[in-house]
N, C-alpha and C positions, 0 to 999 in steps of 0.2 A: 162788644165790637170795638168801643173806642178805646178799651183797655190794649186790643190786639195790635191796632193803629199804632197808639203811642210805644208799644213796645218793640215794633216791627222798626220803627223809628230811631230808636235807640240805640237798636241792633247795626241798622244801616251806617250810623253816626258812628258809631264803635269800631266798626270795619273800616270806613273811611280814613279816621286814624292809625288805625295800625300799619294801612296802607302808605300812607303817607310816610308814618317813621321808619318803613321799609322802604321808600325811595332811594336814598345814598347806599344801602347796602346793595342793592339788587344794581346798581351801576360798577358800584366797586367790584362786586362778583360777577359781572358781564366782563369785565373790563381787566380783570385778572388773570385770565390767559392769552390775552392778547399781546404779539410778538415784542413790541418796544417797551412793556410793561413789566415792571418787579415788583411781584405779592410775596408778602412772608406774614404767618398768622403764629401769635404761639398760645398757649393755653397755659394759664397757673394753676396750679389746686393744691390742694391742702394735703399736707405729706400723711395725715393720719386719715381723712376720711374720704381722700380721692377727691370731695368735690371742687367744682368749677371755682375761680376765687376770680376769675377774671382773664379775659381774652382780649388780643390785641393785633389785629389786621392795620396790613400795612402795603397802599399802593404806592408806587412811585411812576411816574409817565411822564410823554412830553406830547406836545401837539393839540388838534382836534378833541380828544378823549378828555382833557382838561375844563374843554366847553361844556360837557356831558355835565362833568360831577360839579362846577359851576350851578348849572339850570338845578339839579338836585338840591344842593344845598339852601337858594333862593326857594325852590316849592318850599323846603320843609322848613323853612324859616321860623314861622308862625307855631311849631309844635313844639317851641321847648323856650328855651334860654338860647339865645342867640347873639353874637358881636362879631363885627369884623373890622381889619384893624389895613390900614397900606401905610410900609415904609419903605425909602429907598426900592423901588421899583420890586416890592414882594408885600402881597398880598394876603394873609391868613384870617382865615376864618372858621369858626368855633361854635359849634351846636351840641347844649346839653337838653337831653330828655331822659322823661321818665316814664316807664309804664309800669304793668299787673308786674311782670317776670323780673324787671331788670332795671337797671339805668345804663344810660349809652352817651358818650361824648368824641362827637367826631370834627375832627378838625382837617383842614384844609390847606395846606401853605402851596402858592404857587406867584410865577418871573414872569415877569414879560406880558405884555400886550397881545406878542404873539406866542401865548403860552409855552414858552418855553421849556419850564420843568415845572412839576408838578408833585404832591405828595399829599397824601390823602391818610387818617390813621384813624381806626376807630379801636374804641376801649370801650369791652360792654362787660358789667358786673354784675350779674344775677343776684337775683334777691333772695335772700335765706326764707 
């Protein structure tokens, strides 16, 4: 019975995270067809065996929507490698993670106090 307990435990822990590193993605892609917003994704792969080598989304925005992927990047602070850097009034910030499938590093650069422009880039490499 306490073997079920601690594995049940595990499981929940495990999900928690994954959930978590899915944070910024699940914004970006809410946030991608939204009218003042420019998404562009492209896919590398390997000229001989089709596979994936590495993908690269790419939001650009202004306003409101800016706050959004803010709060995201602060949640998921704690799940990886994280820095964030202000100069002359532009703000960038930088989260690498790892899991089972991949590594992902998403970055953040955004103007203004009243968020002015914004840009958002993730690069996620799967794992052989």
């Amino acid at each position: 019975m306490i073997k079920r307990i601690y594995i049940t435990l595990c499981l929940m822990c495990f999900t928690t995270l994954l959930n978590a590193q899915n944070r910024i993605d699940e914004v970006v892609d809410s946030f991608s067809t939204v009218g003042s917003s420019t998404y562009t994704s492209a896919v590398e792969r390997d000229p001989q065996t089709r596979q994936v080598i590495k993908v690269v989304k790419t939001l650009e925005t202004r306003g409101d929507i800016i706050k959004d992927i803010i709060d995201a990047f602060e949640q998921e602070r704690e799940t990886g490698s994280f820095s964030r850097k202000e100069e002359d009034n532009e703000v960038t910030m930088i989260l690498a993670t790892e899991n089972i499938s991949s590594n992902r590093v998403y970055m953040l650069q955004y103007r203004g106090k009243v968020y002015q422009w914004g840009k958002t880039t993730i690069i996620v490499r799967p794992k052989k």
